[in-house]
N, C-alpha and C positions, 0 to 999 in steps of 0.2 A: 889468063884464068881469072883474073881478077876482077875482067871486064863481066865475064859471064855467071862470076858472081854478084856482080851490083846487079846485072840482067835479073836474076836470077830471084834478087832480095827486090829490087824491083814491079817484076812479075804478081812476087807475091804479096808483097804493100799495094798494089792495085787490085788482087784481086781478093784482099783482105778488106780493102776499102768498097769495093763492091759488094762482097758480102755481107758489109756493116748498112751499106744505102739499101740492100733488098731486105736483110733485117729489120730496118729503121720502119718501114711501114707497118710492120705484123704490132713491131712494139708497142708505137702508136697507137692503133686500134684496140691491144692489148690493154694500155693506161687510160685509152676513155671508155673502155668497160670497164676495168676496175673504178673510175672512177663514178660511171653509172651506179656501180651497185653500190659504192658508199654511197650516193646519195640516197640510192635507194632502201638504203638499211637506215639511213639516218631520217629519213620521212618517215618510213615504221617505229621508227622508235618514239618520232615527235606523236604518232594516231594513237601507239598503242599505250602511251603514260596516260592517256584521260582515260583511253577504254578500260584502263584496269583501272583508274578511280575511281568510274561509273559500276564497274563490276564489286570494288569494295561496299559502296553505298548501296546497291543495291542486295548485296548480302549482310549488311550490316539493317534493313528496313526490314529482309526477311527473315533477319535472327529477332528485332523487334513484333512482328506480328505476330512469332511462332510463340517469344514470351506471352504476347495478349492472349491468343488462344489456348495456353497453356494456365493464364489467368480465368480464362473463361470456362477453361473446363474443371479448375479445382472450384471455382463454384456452383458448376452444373455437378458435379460430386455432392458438395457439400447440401445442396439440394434435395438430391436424390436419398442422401442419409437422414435429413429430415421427414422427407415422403415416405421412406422405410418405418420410421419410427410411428409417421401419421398411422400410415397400413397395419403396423402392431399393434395398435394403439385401439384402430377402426377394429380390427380381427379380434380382439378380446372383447369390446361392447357387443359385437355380432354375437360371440360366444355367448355372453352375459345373458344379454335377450334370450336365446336360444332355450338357456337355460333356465328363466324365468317364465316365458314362453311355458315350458315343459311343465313346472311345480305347478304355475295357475292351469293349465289343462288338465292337470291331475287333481288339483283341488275342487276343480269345478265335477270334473266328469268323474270322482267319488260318489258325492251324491246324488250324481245323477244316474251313475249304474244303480247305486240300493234302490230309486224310484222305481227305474226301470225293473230292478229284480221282483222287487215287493207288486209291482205292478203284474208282474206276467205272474206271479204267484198268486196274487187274488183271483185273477184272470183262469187258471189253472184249476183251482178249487174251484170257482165259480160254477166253472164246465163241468167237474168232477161230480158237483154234489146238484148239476141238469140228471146228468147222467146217471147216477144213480136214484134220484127219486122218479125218472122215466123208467128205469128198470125194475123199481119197486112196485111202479104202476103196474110197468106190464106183467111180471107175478104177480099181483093182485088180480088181476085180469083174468089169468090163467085158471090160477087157482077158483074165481069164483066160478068160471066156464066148467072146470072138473067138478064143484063140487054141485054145481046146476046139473051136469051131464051126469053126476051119481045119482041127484036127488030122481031126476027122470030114468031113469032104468030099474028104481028101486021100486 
């Protein structure tokens, strides 16, 4: 029994050893994939340390342009509150005129309406006191006609 225990232990140290030589391939192939991807992770890491330093500088030029434009518009502000005040400024001279404008048209066209009235009032009598010495005429007319047309009947 002894024998066919060593047989036995035998048996299975060969086919222990087998196992470990059909193993031994996989493993292999196993440790140079793993060792693929570390180099493969270690290449990325060597690309990706500049690309994020490209990517800091380049957000660092466009947190700088955003200040210039930010510079550029508090003085296109400060501009435009200038131009506001121009325009206030323009907007009350306009008024001013306007209003000067209005006084001298009033001043002038004062006496030029009393002309015009006293004009069309002379004009008014003139026609009035036509009209009435034509009318005075023609009763005179009249009446010498009646009193020729009595003298003749009588």
């Amino acid at each position: 029994m002894g024998d066919i225990g060593a047989i036995a232990a035998l048996i299975a140290a060969s086919a222990f050893a087998v196992l470990v030589l059909i193993l031994t391939l996989p493993i292999l192939r196993l440790r140079h994939t793993v060792d693929a991807t570390t180099r493969m992770i270690n290449d990325l890491n060597d690309r990706t340390a500049p690309l994020l330093g490209d990517v800091n500088t380049t957000v660092k030029n466009v947190n700088t342009a955003l200040e210039q434009v930010q510079t550029s518009l508090d003085g296109v502000n400060l501009q435009l509150a200038k131009v506001d005040t121009m325009t206030s400024h323009a907007q009350n001279v306009t008024a001013n005129v306007a209003n000067l404008a209005t006084v001298v048209s009033a001043a002038a066209a004062n006496p030029l309406v009393k002309v015009a009235a006293f004009g069309y009032g002379v004009r008014k009598a003139a026609a009035g006191r036509r009209h009435a010495e034509t009318e005075r005429q023609v009763r005179d007319t009249i009446k010498q006609q009646r009193r020729a047309a009595r003298r003749g009947n009588s």
